[in-house]
Structure formats: C-alpha cells, structure tokens
N, C-alpha and C positions, 0 to 999 in steps of 0.2 A: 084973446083968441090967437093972435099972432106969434105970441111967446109960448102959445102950447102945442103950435104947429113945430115953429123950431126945435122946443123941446124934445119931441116926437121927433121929430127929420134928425137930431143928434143921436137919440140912443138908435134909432134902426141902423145911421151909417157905422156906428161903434162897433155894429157885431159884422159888420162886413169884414173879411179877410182881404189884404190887400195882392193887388196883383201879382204875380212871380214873377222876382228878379230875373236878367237875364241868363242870371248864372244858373237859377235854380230850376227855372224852364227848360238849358239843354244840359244839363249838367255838368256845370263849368265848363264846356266848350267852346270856343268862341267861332261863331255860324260861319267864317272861311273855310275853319279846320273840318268841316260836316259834309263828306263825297259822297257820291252817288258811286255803285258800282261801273264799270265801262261794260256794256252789251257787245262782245265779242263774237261772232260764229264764223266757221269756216266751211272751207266747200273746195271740190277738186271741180272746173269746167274744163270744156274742149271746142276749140274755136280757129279762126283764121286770123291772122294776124294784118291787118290793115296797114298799119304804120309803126314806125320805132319814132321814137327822140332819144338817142343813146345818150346825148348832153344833158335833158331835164331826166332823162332814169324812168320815161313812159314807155307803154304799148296803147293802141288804139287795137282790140279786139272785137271780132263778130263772135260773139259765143253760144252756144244752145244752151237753153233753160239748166241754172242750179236751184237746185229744190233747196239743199242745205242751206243756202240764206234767203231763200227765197224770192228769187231772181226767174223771170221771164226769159226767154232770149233776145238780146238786143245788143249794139257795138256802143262799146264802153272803152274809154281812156283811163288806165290806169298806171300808178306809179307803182315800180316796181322796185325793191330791196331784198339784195343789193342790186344795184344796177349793172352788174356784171353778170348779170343772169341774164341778160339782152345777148351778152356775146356771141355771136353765131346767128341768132334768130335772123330771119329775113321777111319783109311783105309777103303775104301770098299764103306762108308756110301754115302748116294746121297744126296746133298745141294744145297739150293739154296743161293747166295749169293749177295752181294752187293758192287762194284768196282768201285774206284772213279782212275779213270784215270788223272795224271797232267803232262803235257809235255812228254806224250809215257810213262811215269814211274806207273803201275798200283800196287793200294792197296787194300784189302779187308775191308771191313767194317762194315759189317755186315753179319754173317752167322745162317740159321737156317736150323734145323735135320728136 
C-alpha cells in the first residue's frame, strides 16, 4: 500500500508545472530596475510669510486652503528652489506662490510680493 501511495504522490507531482523563474515572472527585469511613477501636483497659494531661513533656502508660510493638492489652510515650512527666490521677501509680507508637490514632499517655486 505504501509503494502505491508513492507511486501515485510521483505521477500527480510530474504533471505539476514548476514555479516561474525570476526572470520569467518579471520579464528579465531585475525588481530594483521596477519604479513606481512619482505622484506629482501643483497648485498656486496666497499667504503670509512667517519667517525666511535664506541659508537653509526656507519660507515658513500661513497660507489659505489649495484645493490643487489638496491642502486645508495651515502654516507650513517649506523649501524653496532656487533659493534666490527668497531675495526681497520679508516676514509679515502676503505672497502668492507656486508649489510643486512630489510624493507628499512639497517645494516652492515660484514666489511673487
């Protein structure tokens, strides 16, 4: 009875197909080379300007609600490129600005007095 069990357990594993290579699962790619797109949105706000750090290339802003990313109104630190876009700006002043948001990481990119 034991050798007709094995018997049996050999021909059902014989017709199983074996698992796909890893090459033949992504197709020769090797899974570092395999990116996600980046979720990019932008949006123009308009805000007060809290604070600079012209050496780290911030603004600290109160801004009112962007709809384009999605964004409530609240005061946010952001970095701004190039940092020479700071030049001029001052605390106090009201801006409006331009933010390119890339995977939740937002940047300034344009500011006018």
């Amino acid at each position: 009875m034991r050798y007709i069990c094995l018997a049996v357990a050999a021909v059902v594993l014989s017709g199983c197909n074996p698992a796909p290579s890893q090459e033949g699962a992504h197709g020769g790619m090797e899974m570092s080379t395999v990116s996600q797109a980046a979720v990019v949105k932008t949006g123009t706000g308009t805000g007060v300007v809290k604070a600079i750090d012209a050496k780290a290339g911030t603004v600290t802003i109160d801004h009112e609600p962007i709809a384009a990313v999605g964004w409530g109104a609240m005061t946010m630190n952001f970095p701004v490129t190039p940092p020479s876009l700071l030049d001029g700006v001052v605390a106090g002043q009201t801006v409006t600005f331009d933010v390119t948001v890339t995977d939740n990481k937002p940047v300034i990119t344009g500011i006018r007095k």
